[in-house]
C-alpha positions, 0 to 999 in steps of 0.5 A: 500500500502506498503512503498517503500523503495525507495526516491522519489528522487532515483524514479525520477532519475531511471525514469529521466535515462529512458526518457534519453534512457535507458532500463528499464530492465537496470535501473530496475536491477540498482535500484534492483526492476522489470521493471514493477515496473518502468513502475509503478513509470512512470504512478505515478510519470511520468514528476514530480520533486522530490518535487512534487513526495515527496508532492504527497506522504505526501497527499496521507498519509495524504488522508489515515489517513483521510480516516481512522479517518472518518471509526472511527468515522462512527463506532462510530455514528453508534454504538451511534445510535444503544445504542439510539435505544435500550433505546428508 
């Protein structure tokens, strides 16, 4: 996924304007982004405050680093048990 360019404050006060009653498409083009994008941010950061959004967001970063460390060293078992295999 990409890096929004887009504060996790600045999302949640686009979707604060729109639950205040203001048109997505209006809000969207204020913010220079699409009105599904919008939609997209309210199904992600719908109800949260700009803390919760921002904690979100460093464990969700967190979860991908993780994600990655653990391939690597899955590739590194597997490639350990390959070399055993051979001697063996």
């Amino acid at each position: 996924m990409s890096k929004s360019k887009h504060s996790e404050a600045q999302i949640i006060a686009a979707l604060k304007q729109v639950e205040a009653g203001r048109t997505a498409d209006d809000v969207a083009r204020e913010c220079g982004v699409s009105k599904h994008t919008i939609y997209a941010w309210k199904a992600k950061f719908g109800g949260m405050e700009a803390s919760e959004a921002q904690r979100l967001r460093a464990l969700e970063d967190e979860n991908g680093r993780l994600k990655r460390l653990v391939a690597d060293l899955s590739l590194d078992r597997e490639m350990l048990k390959a070399v055993i295999a051979k001697k063996a």
